[in-house]
C-alpha positions as CSV (number, residue, x, y, z in Angstrom):
1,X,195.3,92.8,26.2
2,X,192.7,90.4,27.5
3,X,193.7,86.5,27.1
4,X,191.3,83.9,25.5
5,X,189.8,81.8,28.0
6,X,189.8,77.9,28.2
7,X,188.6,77.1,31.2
8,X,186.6,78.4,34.3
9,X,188.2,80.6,36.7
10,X,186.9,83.2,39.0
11,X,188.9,85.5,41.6
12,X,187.4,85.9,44.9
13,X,188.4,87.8,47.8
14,X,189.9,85.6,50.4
15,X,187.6,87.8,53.3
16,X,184.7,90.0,51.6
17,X,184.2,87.3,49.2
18,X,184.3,89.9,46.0
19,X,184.6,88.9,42.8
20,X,187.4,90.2,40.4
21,X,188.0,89.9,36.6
22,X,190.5,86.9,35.7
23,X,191.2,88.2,32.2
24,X,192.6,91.2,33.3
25,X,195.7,91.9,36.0
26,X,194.8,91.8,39.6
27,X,196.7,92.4,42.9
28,X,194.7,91.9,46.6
29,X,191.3,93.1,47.5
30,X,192.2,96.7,48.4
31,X,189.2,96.8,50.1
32,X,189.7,94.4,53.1
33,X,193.4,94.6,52.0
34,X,193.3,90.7,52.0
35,X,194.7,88.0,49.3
36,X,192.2,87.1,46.1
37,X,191.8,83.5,45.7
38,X,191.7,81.4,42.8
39,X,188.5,79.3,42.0
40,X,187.2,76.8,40.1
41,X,184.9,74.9,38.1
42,X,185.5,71.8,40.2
43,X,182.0,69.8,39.4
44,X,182.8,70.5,35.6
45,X,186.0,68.9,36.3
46,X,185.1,65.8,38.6
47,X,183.1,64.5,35.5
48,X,185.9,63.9,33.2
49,X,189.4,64.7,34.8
50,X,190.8,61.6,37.1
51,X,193.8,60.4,39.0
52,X,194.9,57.8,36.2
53,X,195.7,60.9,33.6
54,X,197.2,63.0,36.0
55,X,199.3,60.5,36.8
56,X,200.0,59.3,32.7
57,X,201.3,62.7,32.1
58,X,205.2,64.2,31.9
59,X,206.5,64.9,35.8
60,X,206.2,68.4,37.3
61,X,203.4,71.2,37.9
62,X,201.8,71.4,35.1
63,X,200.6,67.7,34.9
64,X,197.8,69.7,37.7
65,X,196.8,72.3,34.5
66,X,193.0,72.3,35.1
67,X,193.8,72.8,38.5
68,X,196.1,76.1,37.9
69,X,195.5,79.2,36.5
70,X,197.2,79.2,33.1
71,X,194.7,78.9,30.2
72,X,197.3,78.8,27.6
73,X,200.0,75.7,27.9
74,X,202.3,77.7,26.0
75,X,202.5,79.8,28.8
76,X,203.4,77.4,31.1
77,X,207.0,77.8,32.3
78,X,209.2,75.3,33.8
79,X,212.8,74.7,35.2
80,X,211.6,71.3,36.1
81,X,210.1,72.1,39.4
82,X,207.4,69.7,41.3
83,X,207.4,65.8,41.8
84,X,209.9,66.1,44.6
85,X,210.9,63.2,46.6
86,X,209.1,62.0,49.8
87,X,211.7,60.3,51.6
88,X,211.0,58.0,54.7
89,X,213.4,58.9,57.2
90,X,214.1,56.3,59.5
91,X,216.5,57.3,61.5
92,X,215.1,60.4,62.5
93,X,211.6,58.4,63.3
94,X,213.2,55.4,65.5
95,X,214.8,58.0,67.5
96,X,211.7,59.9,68.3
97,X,209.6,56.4,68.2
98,X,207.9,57.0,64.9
99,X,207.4,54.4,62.3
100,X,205.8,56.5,59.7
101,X,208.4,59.8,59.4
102,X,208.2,61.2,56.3
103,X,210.1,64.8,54.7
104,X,209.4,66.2,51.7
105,X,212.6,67.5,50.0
106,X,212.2,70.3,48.5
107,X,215.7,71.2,47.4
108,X,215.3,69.3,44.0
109,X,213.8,72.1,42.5
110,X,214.6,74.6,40.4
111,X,216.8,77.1,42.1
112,X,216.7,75.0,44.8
113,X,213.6,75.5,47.4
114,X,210.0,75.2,46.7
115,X,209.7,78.7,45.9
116,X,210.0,77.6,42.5
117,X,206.7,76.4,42.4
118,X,205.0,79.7,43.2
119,X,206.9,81.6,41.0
120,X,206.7,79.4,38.2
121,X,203.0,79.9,38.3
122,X,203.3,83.2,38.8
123,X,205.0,84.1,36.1
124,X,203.6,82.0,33.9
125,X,200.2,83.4,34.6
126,X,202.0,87.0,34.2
127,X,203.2,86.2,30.8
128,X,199.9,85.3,29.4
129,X,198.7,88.8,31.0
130,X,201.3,90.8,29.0
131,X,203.0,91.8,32.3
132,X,206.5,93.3,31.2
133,X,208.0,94.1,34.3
134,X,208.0,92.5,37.8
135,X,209.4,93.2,40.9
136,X,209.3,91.3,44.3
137,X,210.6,91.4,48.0
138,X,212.3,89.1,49.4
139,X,213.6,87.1,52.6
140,X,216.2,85.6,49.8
141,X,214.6,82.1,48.1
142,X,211.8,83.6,46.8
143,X,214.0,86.3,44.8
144,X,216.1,84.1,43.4
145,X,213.4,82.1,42.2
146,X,211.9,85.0,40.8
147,X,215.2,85.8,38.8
148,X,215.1,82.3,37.4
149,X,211.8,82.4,35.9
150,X,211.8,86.1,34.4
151,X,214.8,85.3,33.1
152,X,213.3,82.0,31.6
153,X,210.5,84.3,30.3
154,X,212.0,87.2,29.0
155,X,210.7,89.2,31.2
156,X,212.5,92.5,33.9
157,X,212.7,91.6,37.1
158,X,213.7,94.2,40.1
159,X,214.5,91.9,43.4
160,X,214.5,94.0,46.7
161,X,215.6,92.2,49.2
162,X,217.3,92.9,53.3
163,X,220.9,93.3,53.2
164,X,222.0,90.5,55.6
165,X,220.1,88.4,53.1
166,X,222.6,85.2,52.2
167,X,225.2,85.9,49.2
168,X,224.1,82.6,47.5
169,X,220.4,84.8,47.3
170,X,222.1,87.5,46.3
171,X,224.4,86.0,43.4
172,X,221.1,84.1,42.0
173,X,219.4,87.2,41.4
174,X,222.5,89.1,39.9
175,X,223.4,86.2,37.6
176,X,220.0,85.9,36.0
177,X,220.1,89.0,35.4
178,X,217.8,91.1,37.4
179,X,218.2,94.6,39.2
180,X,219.3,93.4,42.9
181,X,218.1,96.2,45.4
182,X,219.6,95.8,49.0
183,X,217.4,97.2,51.9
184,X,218.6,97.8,55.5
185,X,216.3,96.4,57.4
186,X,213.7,93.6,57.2
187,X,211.6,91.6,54.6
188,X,208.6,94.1,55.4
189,X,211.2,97.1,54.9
190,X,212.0,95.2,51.7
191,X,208.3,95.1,50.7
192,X,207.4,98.8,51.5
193,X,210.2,99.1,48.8
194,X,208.8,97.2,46.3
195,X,205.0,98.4,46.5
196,X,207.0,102.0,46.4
197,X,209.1,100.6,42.9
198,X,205.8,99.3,41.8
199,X,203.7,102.6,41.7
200,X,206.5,104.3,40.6
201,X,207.2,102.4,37.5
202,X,204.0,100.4,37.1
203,X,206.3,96.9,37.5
204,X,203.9,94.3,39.0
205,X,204.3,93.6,42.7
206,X,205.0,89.6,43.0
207,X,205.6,89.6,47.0
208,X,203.5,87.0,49.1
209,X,200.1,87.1,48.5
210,X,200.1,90.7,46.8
211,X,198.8,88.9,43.7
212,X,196.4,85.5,43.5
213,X,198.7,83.4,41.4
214,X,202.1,82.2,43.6
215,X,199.5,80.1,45.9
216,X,198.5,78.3,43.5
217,X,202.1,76.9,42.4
218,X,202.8,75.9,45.7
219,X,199.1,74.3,46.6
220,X,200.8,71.6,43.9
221,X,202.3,70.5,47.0
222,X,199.4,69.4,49.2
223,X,198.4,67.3,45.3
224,X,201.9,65.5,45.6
225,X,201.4,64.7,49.2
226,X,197.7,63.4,48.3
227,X,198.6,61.2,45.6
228,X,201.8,59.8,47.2
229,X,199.6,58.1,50.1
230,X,196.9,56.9,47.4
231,X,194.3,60.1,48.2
232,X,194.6,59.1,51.9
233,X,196.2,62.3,53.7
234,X,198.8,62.0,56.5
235,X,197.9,62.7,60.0
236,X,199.9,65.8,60.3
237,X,202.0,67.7,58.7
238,X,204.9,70.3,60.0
239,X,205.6,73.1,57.9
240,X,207.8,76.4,58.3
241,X,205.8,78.8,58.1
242,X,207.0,82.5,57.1
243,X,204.6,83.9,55.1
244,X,202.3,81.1,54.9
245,X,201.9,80.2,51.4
246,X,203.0,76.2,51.8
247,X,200.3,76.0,54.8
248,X,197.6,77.5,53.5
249,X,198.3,76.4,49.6
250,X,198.4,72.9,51.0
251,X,194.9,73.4,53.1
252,X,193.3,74.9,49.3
253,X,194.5,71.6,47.5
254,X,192.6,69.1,49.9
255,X,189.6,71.1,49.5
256,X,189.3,71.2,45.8
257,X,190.4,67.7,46.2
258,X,187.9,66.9,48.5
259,X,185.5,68.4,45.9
260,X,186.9,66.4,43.3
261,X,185.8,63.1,45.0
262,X,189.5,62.0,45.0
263,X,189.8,61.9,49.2
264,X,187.5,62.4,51.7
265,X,186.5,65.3,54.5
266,X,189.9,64.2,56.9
267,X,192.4,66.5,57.4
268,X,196.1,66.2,58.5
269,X,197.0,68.9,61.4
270,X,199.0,71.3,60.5
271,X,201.6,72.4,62.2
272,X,202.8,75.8,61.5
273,X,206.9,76.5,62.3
274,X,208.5,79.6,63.3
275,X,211.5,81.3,65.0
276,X,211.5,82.3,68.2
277,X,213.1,85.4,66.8
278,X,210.4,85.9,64.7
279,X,206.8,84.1,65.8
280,X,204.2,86.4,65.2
281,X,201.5,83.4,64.0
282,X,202.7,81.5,67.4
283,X,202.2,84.5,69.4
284,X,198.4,85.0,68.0
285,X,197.7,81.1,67.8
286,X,198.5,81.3,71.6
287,X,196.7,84.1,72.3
288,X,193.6,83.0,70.2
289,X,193.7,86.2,68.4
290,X,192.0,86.2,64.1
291,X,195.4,88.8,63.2
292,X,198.9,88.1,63.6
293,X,200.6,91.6,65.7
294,X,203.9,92.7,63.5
295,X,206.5,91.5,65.5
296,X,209.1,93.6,66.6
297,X,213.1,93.4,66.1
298,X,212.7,90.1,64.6
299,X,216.2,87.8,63.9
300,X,216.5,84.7,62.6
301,X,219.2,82.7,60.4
302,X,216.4,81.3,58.9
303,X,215.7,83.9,56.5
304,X,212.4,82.5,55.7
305,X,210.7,82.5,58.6
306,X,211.9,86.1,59.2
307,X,208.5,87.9,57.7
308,X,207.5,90.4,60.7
309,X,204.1,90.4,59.4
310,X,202.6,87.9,57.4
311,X,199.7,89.4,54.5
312,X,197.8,86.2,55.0
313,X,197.6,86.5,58.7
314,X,194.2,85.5,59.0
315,X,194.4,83.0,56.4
316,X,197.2,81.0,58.1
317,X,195.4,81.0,61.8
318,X,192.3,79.9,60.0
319,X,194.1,77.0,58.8
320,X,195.3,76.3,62.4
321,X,191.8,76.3,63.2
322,X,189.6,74.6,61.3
323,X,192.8,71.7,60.9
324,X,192.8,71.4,65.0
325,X,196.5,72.5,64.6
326,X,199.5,74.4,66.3
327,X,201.8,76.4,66.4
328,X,205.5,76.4,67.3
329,X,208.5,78.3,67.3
330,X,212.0,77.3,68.0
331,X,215.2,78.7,68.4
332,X,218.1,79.8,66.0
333,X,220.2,76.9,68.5
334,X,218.2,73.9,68.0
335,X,217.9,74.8,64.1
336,X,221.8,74.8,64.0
337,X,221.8,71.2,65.9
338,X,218.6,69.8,64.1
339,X,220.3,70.6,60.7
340,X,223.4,68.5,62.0
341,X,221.2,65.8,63.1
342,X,219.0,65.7,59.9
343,X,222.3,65.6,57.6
344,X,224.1,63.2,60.2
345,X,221.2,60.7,60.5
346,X,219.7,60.9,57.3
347,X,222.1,62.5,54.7
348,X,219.5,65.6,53.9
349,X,221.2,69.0,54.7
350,X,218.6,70.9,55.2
351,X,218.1,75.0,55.0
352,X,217.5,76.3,58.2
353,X,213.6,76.7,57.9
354,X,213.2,72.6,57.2
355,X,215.3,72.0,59.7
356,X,213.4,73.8,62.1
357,X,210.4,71.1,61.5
358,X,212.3,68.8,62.9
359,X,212.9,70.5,66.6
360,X,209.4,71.2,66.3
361,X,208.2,67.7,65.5
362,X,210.3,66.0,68.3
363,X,208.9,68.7,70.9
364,X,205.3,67.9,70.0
365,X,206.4,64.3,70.5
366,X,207.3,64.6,73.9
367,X,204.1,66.0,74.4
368,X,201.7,63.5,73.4
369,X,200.6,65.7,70.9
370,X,201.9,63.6,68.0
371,X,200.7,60.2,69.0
372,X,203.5,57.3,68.4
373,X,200.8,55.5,65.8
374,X,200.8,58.7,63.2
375,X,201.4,59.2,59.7
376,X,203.8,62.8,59.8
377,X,205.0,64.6,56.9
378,X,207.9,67.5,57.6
379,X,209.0,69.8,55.1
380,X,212.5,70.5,53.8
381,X,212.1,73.7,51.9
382,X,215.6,74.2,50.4
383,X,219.0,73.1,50.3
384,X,221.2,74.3,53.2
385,X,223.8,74.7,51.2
386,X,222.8,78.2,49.9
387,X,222.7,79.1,53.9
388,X,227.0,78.2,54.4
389,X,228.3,80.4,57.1
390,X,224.9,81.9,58.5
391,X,225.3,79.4,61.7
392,X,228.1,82.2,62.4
393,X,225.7,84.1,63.3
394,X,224.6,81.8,66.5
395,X,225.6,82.1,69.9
């Protein structure tokens, strides 16, 4: 059943640049098996939409509405995700000689990581499309996450997931009440499972970037960020980076606000974070390559950055690109340490993948690649209390 439209949206290809129907369901462009991208009607909006009524409206997500894909606000779900704090951190700055250190804490939301965001989106947008049943896979956060909000939307949910996945992931999913399917193997095992259940039963593949609507819940981000440093953006910005929907939904948030006439044409570098276990963006950063080569036997305790093969390959190393960016990977060691020295310095305990900003950030420091003068923004993704016990697992 098509849904009534109030405003202007269109779906475009992320590569090819073909155009699909927003009033119907869509997945990827099969085509150039790349992401579909949402778009907008951003002159329409610059003449009457402005920073003062964002700004005068409830906290969280939706206060962005034109800017997201929902036409109908009863649609919009929430767990009280978005407006997260930005916290200077001055203890972690001094030590590394920065006077303007700031992490975004992304543990205050719902289910507690900014996958929340995504999925609340997501879903939303799948309950004004009359989508019944949904299944994802998952590195862990973004299954839970997925649980919360089908649950909050009456809606079936199947969560396939690897088996070494943290129990805290695990329990989310079972006590909202969705179908928990442990893999052996890896998140892309996991996700050759899932597109399997989906043309099986018809359920509606939610895994990263399979569908157009989770980057636009987590491009809310890069709007936060924006409006925190009144429209002037920071000079970089450090962000784990599994399968690449914080980076590159950041990157699409300063362009349509860019096109809004709320900031101008500077960007922050981004800085994309990775395992060594698990670095297949760092590998093809490095080796100037457009695709991202499925890496092999990948490991890391931070289950998040553990995605052998990122979709949006060439959508995250464009980012790097055109940003003047890098990439960095770190190892499973110096995430254990930096998530000591994050909670000892600053009282954040941070999941594995936020902590791993921080060993990144100090080591582009040291190299005069972050200057001493610079505005930095690193991310905390999610609490590290739903990772207790994985440092076990490091030698």
């Amino acid at each position: 059943m098509p849904v009534t439209i109030q405003k202007s949206i269109k779906l475009v290809c992320s590569e090819c640049g073909a155009i699909f129907d927003p009033l119907t369901v869509q997945t990827y462009c099969h085509a150039c098996n790349s992401p579909i991208l949402v778009s907008y009607d951003l002159p329409a909006l610059r003449k009457d939409l402005t920073p003062t009524a964002i700004a005068a409206r409830p906290r969280g997500i939706w206060r962005w509405s034109e800017l997201l894909p929902v036409f109908d606000p009863v649609n919009q779900l929430t767990l009280g995700e978005g407006d997260t704090p930005l916290l200077q951190v001055p203890y972690l700055g001094q030590s590394v000689g920065l006077d303007s250190l700031y992490l975004k804490e992304e543990s205050f939301n719902a289910t507690g990581s900014f996958k929340a965001r995504g999925l609340a989106v997501a879903i939303s947008k799948a309950l004004e499309l009359h989508i019944k049943k949904l299944v994802i896979a998952t590195a862990g956060n973004a299954g839970a996450a997925l649980a919360a909000y089908a649950a909050r939307a009456g809606l079936e949910a199947t969560v396939f997931m690897p088996q070494d996945t943290p129990k805290t992931n695990q329990r989310e999913v079972q006590f909202s009440g969705s179908d928990l399917r442990l893999v052996a193997g890896l998140v892309s095992d996991a996700g050759q499972a899932a597109a399997a259940f989906a043309k099986e039963t018809g359920a509606f593949d939610m895994s990263t970037f399979k569908e157009p609507y989770r980057l636009e819940g987590k491009k809310t981000l890069g709007f936060e960020l924006a409006e925190a440093f009144h429209w002037h953006l920071p000079d970089v910005i450090v962000c784990p980076t599994g399968g690449g929907t914080g980076l590159v939904g950041m990157w699409k948030a300063f362009q349509e606000l860019e096109a809004l006439g709320w900031i101008d044409s500077r960007r922050p570098r981004m800085v994309a974070v990775q395992a060594a276990g698990c670095a297949p963006i760092v590998e093809a950063f490095e080796e100037s390559s457009e695709r991202a080569q499925p890496w092999k036997n990948a490991t890391t305790i931070a289950s998040g950055l553990c995605v052998p093969a990122p979709f949006a390959d060439r959508l995250i190393l464009r980012v790097l690109q055109e940003s003047h960016g890098i990439a960095v990977c770190v190892t499973d060691a110096q995430i254990v340490e930096a998530q000591k020295e994050i909670a000892a310095g600053e009282g954040i305990f941070a999941a594995p993948e936020g902590a791993a900003t921080w060993v990144a950030l100090r080591q582009l420091v040291q190299q005069n690649w972050i200057r001493h003068d610079e505005k930095v923004v690193m991310f905390n993704t999610g609490s590290g209390l739903k990772y207790i016990g994985v440092e076990a697992n490091v030698h």
